[in-house]
ZADO-1210 file (C-alpha; in nm, 4 decimals, padded with zeros to 6 digits):
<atoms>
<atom x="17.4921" y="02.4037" z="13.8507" code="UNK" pos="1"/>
<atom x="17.5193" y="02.7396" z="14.1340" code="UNK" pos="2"/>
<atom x="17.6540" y="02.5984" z="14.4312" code="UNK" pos="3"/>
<atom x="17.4059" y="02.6972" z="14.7291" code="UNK" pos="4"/>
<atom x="17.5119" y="02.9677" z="14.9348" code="UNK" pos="5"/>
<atom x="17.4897" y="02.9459" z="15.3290" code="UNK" pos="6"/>
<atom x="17.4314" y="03.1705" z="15.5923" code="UNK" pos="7"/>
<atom x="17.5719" y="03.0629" z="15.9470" code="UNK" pos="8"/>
<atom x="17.4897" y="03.2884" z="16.2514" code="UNK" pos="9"/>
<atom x="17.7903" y="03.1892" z="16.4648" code="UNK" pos="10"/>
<atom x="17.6970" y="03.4375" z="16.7459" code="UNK" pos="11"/>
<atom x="17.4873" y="03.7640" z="16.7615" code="UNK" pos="12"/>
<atom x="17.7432" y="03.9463" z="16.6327" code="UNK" pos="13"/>
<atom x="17.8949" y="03.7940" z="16.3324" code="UNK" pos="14"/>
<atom x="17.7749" y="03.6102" z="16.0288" code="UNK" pos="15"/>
<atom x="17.9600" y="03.3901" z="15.8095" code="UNK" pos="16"/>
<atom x="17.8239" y="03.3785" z="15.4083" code="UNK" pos="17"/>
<atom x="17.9401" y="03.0865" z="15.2179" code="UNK" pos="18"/>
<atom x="17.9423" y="02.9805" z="14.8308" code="UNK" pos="19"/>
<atom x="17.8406" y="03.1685" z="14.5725" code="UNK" pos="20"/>
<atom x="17.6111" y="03.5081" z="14.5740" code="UNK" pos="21"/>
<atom x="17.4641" y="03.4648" z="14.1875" code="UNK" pos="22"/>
<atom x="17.1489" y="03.5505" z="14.0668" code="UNK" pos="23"/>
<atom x="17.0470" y="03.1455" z="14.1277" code="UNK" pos="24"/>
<atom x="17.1496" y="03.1379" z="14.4091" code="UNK" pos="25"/>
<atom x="17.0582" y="03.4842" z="14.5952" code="UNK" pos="26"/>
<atom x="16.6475" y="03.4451" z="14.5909" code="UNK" pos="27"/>
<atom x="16.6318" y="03.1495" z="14.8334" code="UNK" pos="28"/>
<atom x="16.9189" y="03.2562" z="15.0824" code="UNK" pos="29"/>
<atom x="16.7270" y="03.6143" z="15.0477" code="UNK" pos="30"/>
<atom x="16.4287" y="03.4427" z="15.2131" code="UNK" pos="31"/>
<atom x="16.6465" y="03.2798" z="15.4822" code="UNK" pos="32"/>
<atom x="16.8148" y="03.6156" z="15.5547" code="UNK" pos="33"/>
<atom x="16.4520" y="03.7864" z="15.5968" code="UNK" pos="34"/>
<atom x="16.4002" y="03.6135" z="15.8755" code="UNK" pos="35"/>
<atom x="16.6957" y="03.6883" z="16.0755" code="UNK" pos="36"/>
<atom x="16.6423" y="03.9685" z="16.3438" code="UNK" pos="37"/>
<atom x="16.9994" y="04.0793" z="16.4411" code="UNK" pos="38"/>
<atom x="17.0136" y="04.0644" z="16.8245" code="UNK" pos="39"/>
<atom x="17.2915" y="04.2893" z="16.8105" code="UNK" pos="40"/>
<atom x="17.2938" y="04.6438" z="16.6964" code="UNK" pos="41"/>
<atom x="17.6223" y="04.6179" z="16.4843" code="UNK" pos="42"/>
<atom x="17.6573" y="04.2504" z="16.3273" code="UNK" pos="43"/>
<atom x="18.0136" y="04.1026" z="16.1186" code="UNK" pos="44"/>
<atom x="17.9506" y="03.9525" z="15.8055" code="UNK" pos="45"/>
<atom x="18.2466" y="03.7770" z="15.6859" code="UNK" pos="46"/>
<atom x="18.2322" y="03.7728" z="15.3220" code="UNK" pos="47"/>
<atom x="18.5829" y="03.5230" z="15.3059" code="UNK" pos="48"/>
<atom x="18.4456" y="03.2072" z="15.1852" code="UNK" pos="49"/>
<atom x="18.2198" y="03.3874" z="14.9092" code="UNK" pos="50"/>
<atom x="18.3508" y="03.1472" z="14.6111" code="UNK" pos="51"/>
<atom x="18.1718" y="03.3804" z="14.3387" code="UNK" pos="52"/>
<atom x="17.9530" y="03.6891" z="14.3247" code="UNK" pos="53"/>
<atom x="17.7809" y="03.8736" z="14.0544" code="UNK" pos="54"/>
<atom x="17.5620" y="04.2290" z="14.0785" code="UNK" pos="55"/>
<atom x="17.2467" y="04.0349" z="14.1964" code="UNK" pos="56"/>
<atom x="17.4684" y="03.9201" z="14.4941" code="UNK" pos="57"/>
<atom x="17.5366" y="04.3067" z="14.5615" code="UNK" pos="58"/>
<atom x="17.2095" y="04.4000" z="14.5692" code="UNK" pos="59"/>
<atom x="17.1377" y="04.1458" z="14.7618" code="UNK" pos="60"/>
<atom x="17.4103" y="04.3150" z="15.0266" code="UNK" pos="61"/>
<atom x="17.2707" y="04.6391" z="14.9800" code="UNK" pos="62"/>
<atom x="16.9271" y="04.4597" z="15.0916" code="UNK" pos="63"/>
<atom x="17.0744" y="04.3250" z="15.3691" code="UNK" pos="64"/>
<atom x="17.2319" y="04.6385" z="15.5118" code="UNK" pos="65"/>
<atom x="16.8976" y="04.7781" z="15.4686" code="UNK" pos="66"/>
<atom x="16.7247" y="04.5123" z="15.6320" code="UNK" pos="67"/>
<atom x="16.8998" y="04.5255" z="15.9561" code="UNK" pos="68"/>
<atom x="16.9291" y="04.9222" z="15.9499" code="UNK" pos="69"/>
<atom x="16.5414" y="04.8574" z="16.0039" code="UNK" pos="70"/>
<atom x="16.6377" y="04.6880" z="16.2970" code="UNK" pos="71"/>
<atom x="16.8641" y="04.9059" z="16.4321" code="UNK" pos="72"/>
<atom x="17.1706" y="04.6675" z="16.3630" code="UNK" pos="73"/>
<atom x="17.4581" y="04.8202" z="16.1436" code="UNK" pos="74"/>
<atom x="17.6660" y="04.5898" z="15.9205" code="UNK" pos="75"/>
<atom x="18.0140" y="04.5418" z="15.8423" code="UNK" pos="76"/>
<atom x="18.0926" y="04.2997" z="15.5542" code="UNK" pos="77"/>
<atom x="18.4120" y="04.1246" z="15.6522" code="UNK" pos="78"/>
<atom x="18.7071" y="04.0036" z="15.4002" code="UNK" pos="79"/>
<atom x="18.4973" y="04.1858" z="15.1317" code="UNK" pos="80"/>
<atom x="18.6024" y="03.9779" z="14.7611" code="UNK" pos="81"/>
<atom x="18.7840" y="04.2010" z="14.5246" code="UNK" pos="82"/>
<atom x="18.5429" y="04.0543" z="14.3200" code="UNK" pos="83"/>
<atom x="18.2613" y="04.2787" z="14.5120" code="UNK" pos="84"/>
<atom x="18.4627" y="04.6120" z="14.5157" code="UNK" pos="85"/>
<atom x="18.5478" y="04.5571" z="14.1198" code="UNK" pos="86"/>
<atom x="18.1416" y="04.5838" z="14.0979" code="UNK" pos="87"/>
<atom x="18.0804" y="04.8161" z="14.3362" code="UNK" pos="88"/>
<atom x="18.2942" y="05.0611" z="14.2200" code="UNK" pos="89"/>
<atom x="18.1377" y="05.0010" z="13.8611" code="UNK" pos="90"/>
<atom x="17.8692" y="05.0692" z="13.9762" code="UNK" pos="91"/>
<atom x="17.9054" y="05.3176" z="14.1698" code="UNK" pos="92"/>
<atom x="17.7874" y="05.2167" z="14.4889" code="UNK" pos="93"/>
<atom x="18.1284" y="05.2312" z="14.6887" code="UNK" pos="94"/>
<atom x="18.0542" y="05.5514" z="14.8322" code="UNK" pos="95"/>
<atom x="17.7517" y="05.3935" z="14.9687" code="UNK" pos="96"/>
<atom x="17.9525" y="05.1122" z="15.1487" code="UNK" pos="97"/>
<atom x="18.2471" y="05.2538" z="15.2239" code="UNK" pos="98"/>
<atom x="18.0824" y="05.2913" z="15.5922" code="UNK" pos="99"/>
<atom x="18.0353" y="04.9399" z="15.5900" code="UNK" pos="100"/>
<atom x="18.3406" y="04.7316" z="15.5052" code="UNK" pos="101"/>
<atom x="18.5913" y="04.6120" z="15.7335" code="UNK" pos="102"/>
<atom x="18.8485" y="04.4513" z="15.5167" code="UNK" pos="103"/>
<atom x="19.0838" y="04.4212" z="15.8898" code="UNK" pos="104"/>
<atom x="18.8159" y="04.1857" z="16.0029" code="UNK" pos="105"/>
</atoms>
């Protein structure tokens, strides 16, 4: 059973994701997160108490940075797993990010 991820706004600048980012889990917290219009134009997302993440939870990341780009908001992702940068640098998408983590968060 994928334990349900959450997404708490704690203030217009920083996010916190909890639980697992799997590809159960990520389609309904992707609809929550489509909703959200960042009221800031650079927004935290603290990635610390991320319990498990797969590719699908990547993408997912990659969506999100899109997402608020369109927006005008630019996101760091917090306390990144090593879990995350083991995939990202598999597959190749580190580059990419590299702009947007903050591991000092």
């Amino acid at each position: 059973m994928a334990v349900h991820p959450t997404w708490h706004i704690t203030s217009e600048d920083r996010v916190v994701l909890e639980g697992a980012l799997d590809r159960e889990t990520v389609p309904v917290l992707w609809r929550e997160i489509t909703q959200w219009h960042p009221k800031s134009d650079q927004v935290q997302v603290d990635l610390a108490q991320i319990d498990r993440i797969d590719s699908a939870g990547m993408v997912m990341l990659l969506h999100l940075i899109e997402h608020a780009k369109k927006r005008n908001c630019h996101i760091m992702l917090g306390f990144v797993p090593d879990q995350l940068m083991t995939l990202m640098r598999l597959s190749n998408v580190e580059s990419i990010l590299a702009d947007h983590i903050n591991n000092a968060a």
